[in-house]
C-alpha positions as CSV (number, residue, x, y, z in Angstrom):
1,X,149.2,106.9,-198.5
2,X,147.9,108.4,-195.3
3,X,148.6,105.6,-193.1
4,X,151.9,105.1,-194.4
5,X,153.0,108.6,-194.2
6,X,151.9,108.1,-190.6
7,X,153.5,105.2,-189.8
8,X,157.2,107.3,-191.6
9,X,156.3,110.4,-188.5
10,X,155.4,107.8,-186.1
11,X,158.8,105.8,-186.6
12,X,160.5,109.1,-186.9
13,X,159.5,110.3,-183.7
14,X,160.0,107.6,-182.0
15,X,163.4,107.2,-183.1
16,X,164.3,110.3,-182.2
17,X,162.8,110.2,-179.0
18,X,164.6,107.9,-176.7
19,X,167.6,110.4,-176.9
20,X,165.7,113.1,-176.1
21,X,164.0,112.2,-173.3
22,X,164.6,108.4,-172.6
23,X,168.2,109.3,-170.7
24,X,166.3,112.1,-168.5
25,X,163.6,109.3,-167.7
26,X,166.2,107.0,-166.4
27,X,166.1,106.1,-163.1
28,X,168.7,105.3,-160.4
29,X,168.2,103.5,-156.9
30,X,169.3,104.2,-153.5
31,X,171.0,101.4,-151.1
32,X,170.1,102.4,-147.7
33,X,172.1,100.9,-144.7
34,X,169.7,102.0,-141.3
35,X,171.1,101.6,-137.9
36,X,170.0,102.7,-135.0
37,X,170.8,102.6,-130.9
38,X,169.6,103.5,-127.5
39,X,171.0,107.4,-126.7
40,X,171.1,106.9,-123.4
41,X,172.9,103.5,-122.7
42,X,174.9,103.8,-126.3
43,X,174.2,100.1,-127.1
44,X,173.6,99.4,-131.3
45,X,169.7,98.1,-130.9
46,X,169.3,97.0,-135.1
47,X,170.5,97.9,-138.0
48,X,168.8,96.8,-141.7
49,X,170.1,97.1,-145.0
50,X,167.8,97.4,-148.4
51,X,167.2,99.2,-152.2
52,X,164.5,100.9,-150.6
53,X,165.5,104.6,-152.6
54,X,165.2,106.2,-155.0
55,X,167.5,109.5,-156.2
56,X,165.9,112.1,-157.2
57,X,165.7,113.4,-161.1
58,X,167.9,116.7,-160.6
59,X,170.2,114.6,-157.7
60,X,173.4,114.3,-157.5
61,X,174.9,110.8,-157.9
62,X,176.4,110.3,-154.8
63,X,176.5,108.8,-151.6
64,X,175.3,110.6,-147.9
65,X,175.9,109.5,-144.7
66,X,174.9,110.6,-141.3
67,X,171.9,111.1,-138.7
68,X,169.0,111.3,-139.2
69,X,166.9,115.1,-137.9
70,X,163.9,115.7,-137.7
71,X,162.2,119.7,-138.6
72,X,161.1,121.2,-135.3
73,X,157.7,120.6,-134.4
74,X,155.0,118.3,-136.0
75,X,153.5,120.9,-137.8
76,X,156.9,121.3,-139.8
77,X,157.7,117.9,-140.9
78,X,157.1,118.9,-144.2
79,X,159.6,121.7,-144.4
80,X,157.7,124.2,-146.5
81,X,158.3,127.1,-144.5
82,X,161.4,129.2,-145.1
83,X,162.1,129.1,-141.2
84,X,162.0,125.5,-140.8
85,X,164.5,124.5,-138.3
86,X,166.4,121.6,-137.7
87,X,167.7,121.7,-133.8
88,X,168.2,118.4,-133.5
89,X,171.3,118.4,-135.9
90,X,175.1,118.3,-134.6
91,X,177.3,121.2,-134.7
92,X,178.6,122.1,-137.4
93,X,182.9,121.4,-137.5
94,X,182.0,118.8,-134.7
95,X,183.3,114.7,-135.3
96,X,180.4,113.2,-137.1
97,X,178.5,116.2,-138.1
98,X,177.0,114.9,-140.8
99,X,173.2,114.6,-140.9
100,X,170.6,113.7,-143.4
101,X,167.2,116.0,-143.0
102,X,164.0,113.6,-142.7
103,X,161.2,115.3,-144.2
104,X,157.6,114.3,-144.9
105,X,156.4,114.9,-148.4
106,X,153.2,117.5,-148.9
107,X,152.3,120.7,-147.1
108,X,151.3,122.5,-150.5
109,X,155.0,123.2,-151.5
110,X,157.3,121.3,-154.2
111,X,160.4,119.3,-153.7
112,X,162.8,121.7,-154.6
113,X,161.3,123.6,-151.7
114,X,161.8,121.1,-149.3
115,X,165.2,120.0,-150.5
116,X,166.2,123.6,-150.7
117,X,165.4,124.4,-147.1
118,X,167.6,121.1,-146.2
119,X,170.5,122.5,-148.2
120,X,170.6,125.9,-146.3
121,X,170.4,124.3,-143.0
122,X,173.5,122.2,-143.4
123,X,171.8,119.0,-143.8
124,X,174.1,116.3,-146.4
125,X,171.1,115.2,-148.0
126,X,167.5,115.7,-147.9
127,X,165.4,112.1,-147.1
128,X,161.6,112.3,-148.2
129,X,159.3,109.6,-147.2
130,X,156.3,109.7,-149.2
131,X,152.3,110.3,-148.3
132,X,151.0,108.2,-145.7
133,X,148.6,104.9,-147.5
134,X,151.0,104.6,-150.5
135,X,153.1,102.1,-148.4
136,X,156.3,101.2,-150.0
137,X,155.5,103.1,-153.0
138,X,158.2,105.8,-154.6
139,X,158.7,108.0,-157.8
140,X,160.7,110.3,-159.6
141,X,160.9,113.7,-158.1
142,X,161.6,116.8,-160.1
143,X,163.4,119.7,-157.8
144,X,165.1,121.8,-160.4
145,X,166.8,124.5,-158.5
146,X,167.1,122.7,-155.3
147,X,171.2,123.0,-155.4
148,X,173.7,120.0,-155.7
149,X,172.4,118.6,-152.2
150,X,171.7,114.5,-152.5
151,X,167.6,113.6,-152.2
152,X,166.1,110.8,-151.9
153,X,162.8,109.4,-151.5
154,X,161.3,105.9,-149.5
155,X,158.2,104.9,-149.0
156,X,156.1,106.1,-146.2
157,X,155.9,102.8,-143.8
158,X,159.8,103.1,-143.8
159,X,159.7,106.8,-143.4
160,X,157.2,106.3,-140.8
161,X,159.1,103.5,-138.8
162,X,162.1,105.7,-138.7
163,X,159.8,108.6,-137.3
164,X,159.2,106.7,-134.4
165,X,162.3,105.5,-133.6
166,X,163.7,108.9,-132.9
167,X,161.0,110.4,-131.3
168,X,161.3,107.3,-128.7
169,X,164.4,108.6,-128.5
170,X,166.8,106.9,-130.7
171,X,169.8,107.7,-132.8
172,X,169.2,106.6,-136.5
173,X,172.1,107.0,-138.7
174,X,171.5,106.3,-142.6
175,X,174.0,105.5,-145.2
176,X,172.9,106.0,-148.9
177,X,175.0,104.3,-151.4
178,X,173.8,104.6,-155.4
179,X,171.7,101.2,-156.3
180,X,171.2,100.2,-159.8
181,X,169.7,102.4,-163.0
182,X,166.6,101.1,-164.4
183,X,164.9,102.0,-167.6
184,X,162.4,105.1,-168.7
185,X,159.6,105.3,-166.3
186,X,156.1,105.3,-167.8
187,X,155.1,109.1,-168.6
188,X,153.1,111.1,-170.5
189,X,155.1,110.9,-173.4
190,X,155.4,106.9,-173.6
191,X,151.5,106.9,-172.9
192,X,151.2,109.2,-176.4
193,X,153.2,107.2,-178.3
194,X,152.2,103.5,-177.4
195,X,148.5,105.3,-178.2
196,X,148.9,106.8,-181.5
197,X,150.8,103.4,-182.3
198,X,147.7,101.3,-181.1
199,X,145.3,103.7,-183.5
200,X,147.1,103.9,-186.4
201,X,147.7,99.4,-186.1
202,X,144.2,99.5,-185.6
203,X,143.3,101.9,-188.5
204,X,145.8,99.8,-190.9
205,X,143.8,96.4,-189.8
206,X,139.9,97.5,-190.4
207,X,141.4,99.3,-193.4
208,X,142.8,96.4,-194.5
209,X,139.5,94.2,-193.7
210,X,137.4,96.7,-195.6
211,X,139.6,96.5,-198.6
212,X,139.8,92.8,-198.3
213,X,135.9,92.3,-198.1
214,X,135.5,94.8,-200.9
215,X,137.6,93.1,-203.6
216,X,135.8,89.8,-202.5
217,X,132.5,90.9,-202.8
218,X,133.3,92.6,-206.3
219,X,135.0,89.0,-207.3
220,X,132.0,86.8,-205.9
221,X,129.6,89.5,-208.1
222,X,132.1,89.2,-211.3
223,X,131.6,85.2,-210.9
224,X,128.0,85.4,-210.2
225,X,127.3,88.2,-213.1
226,X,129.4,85.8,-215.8
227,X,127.6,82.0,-214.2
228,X,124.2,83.9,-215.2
229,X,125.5,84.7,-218.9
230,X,127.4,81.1,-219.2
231,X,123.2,80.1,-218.5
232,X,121.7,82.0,-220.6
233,X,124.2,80.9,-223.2
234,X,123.3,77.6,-222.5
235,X,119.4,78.0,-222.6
236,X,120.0,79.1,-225.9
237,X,122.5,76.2,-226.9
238,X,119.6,73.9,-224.9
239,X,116.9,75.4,-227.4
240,X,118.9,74.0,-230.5
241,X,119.1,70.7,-229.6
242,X,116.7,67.8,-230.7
243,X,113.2,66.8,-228.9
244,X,111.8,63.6,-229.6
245,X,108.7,61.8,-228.5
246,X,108.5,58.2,-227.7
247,X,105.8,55.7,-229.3
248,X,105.0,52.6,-228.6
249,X,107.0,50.3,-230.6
250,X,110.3,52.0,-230.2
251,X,113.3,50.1,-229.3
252,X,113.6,52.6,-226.3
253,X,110.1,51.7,-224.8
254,X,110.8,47.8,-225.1
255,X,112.1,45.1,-223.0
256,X,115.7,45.6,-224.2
257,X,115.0,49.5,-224.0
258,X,118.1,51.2,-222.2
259,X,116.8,53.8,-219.0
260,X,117.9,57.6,-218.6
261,X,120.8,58.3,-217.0
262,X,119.6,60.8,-215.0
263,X,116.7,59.7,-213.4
264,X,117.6,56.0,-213.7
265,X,113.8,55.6,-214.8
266,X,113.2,53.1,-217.8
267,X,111.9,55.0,-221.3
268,X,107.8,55.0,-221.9
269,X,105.4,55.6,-224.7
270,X,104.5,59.2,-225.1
271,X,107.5,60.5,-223.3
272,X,109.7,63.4,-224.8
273,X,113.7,63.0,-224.7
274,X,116.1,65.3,-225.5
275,X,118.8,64.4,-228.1
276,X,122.3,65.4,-227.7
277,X,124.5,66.5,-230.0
278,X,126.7,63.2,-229.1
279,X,123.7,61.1,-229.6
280,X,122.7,60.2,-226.0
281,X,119.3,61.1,-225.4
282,X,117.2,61.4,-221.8
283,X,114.6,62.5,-220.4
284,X,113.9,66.2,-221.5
285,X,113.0,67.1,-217.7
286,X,116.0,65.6,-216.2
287,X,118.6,66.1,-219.1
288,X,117.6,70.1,-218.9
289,X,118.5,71.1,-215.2
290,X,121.4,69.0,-215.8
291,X,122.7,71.0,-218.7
292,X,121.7,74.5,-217.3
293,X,124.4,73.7,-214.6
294,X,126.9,71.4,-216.1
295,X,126.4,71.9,-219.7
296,X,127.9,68.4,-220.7
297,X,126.5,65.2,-221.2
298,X,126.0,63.1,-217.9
299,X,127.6,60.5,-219.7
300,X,130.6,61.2,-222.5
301,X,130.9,64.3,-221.1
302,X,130.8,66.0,-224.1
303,X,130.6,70.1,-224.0
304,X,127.6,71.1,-225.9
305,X,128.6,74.7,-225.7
306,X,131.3,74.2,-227.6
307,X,130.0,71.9,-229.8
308,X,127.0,74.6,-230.8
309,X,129.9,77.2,-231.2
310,X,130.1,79.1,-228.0
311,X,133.6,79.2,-226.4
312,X,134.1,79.2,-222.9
313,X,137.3,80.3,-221.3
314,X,138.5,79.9,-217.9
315,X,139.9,82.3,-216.4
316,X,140.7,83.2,-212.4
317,X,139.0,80.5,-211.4
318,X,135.9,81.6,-213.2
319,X,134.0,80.8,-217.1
320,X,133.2,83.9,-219.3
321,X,132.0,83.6,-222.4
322,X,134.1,85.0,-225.3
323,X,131.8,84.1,-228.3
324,X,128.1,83.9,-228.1
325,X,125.5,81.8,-230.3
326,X,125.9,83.0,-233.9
327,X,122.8,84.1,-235.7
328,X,123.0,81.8,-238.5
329,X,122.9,78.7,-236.1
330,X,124.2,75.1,-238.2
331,X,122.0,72.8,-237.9
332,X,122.7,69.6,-236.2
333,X,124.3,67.3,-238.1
334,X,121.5,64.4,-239.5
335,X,121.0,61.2,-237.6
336,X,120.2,58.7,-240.8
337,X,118.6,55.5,-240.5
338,X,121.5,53.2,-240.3
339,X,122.7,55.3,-236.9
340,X,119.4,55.1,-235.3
341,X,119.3,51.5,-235.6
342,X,123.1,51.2,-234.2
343,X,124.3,51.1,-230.5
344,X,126.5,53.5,-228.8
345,X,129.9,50.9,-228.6
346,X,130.6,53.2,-224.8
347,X,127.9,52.8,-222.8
348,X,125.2,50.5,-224.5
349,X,123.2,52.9,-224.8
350,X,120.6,53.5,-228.0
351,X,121.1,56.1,-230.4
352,X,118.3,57.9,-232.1
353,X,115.9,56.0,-234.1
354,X,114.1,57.3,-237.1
355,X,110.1,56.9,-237.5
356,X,108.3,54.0,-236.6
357,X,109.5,51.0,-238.2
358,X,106.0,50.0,-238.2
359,X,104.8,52.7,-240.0
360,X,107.9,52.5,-242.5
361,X,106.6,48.8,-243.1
362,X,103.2,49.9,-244.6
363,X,105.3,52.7,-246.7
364,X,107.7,51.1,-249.9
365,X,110.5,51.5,-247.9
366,X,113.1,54.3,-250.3
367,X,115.9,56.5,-249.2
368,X,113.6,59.3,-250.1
369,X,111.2,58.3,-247.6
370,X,113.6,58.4,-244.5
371,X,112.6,60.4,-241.4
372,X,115.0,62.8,-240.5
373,X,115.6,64.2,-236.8
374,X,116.6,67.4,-237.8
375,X,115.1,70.5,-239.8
376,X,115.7,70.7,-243.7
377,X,115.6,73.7,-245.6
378,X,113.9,71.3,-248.1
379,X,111.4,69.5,-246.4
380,X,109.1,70.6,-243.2
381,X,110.6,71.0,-239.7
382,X,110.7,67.4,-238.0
383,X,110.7,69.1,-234.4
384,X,109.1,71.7,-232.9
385,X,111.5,73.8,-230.9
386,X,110.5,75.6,-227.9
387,X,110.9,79.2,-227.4
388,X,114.3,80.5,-226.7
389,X,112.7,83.0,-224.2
390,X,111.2,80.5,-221.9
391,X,113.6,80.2,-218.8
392,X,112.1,76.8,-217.3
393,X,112.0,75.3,-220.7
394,X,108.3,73.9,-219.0
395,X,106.1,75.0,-221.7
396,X,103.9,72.9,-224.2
397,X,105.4,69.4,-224.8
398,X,105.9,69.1,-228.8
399,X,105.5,66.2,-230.7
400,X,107.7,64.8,-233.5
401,X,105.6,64.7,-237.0
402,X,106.1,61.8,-239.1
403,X,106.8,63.2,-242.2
404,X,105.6,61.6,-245.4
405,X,106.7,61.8,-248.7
């Protein structure tokens, strides 16, 4: 709100500005035609035509002719005494009385002294050639109250040329003719403005960049507080799922025996696998990582979270979950004897296998007598499920009871 009611002054100001001040700053040129002869044998020696003005602010838009006269003495080239004289002007009501007073700017008085002093002596403009070092340079003079009197100003190496033609001697004659208008000179106003425009641009851009890194870092801490709860929800879906340990004899562990997908290492006695709910089993060191990250089977893809009842929605780019593990977890569905003896049709690989066929041969084989992956409210857990608080899921390797009726 602040920057933007800024920004309303700012373009406020501004727009009211250039007719305020912008005309006033205008500036015009002077064309200067300088000719110049010998006084004594009346021959034109050179004459030399340039935009080498400039009118004054309070300066009547007109043009001047006439010679150029110097103040008397060198001490009074700058005109800033009241008495300054100009001797060297024609008489007044004479043919060609028309002169042009050549003054040197400084002396500790202003323009519209110097001008002034020109305008009571008769002279048809006042010509100011500026400080000496500044070469060509010229600006803008202020000389309120200096009368309707035409000034000028040039730089001081033409101020200084003409100098000293006429004190060799010479007749200089100047004609000033009005040159072209250019835009506002730089001032102190223009200098406010372009800076308070610079701040408040700068001010809107680190604002911006603050507010921009600020809703990032509060998205990339949304995403990162709702991957560690998706985890956590799958440690505890990870926890429900089947562990199984290999023996020898098992269709896994011989020669035909499939290898996990993971790890691409063949199946060996006394290993423990994990069973997923889509019957693929691996590795339970490899399959784990895998699902803490991915939480689907490496390959069918299937979605265990969803399977085990927890919903995942995506939303923004980012997975929340909407429904957590319910207390009274299902249990997963049985894997019978006829599916642990078939073959997944997909990939080839085996699916879960009940007890030892060996040690089914010295039992009378009987429905009753089946091993079952998967706990029974009727008979004694099958599987010994790890702790749903262990966060590596690294702790004591269980081992699958036979059960026995």
């Amino acid at each position: 709100m602040a920057a933007g009611a800024a920004l309303l002054a700012l373009g406020a100001l501004l727009g009211a500005a250039p007719g305020a001040w912008g005309a006033a700053a205008a500036m015009w040129t002077a064309w200067l035609n300088v000719s110049w002869e010998d006084g004594t044998a009346g021959n034109r020696s050179g004459w030399e035509a340039g935009e080498g003005g400039l009118y004054g602010q309070d300066s009547p838009l007109q043009a001047a002719a006439g010679l150029l006269v110097l103040p008397d003495g060198h001490d009074g080239f700058n005109a800033c005494s009241a008495l300054t004289n100009f001797s060297g002007a024609p008489p007044a009501g004479g043919s060609g009385s028309g002169w042009l007073a050549l003054i040197q700017r400084g002396g500790g008085c202003s323009f519209a002294d110097k001008i002034r002093v020109a305008a009571q002596r008769g002279a048809a403009a006042a010509v100011i050639y500026n400080y000496r070092g500044t070469g060509n340079d010229v600006l803008p003079m202020s000389h309120v109250g200096a009368g309707s009197i035409v000034a000028i100003m040039i730089g001081n190496l033409k101020g200084m040329e003409i100098l000293r033609r006429i004190e060799s001697g010479m007749k200089v004659t100047m004609v000033i003719e009005v040159g072209k208008k250019h835009g506002p000179w730089m001032n102190h106003y223009s200098i406010f403005f372009v800076s308070v425009s610079f701040f408040i641009v700068t001010a809107a851009t680190v604002g911006y960049f603050i507010f921009y890194s600020a809703r990032r870092f509060r998205i990339t801490r949304a995403q990162s507080r709702k991957q560690r709860q998706l985890k956590a929800e799958a440690k505890k879906a990870i926890g429900q799922l089947q562990l199984r340990t290999l023996k020898q004899g098992d269709k896994e562990t011989g020669p035909d025996g499939d290898s996990c997908a993971v790890c691409i290492e063949p199946y060996k006695p006394n290993e423990v696998v994990r069973i997923l709910t889509c019957n693929h089993l691996f590795h339970k060191n490899c399959i784990d990582p895998w699902l803490l990250e991915h939480r689907t089977c490496p390959m069918c893809k299937c979605d265990i979270l969803k399977v085990l009842g927890v919903e995942v929605d995506v939303e923004d780019g980012t997975e929340s979950v909407q429904a957590t593990v319910s207390s009274g977890t299902s249990n997963v569905t049985s894997i019978n004897e006829e599916d642990s003896r078939s073959e997944t049709a997909s990939s080839g690989y085996a699916s879960v296998q009940g007890a030892d066929e060996s040690v089914l041969e010295e039992h009378a084989p009987s429905e009753n007598d089946n091993t079952h992956l998967v706990n029974n409210e009727s008979q004694p857990s099958a599987v010994n499920v790890p702790p749903l608080d262990n966060p590596t899921f690294e702790g004591d390797e269980t081992q699958v009871h036979e059960v026995k009726s």
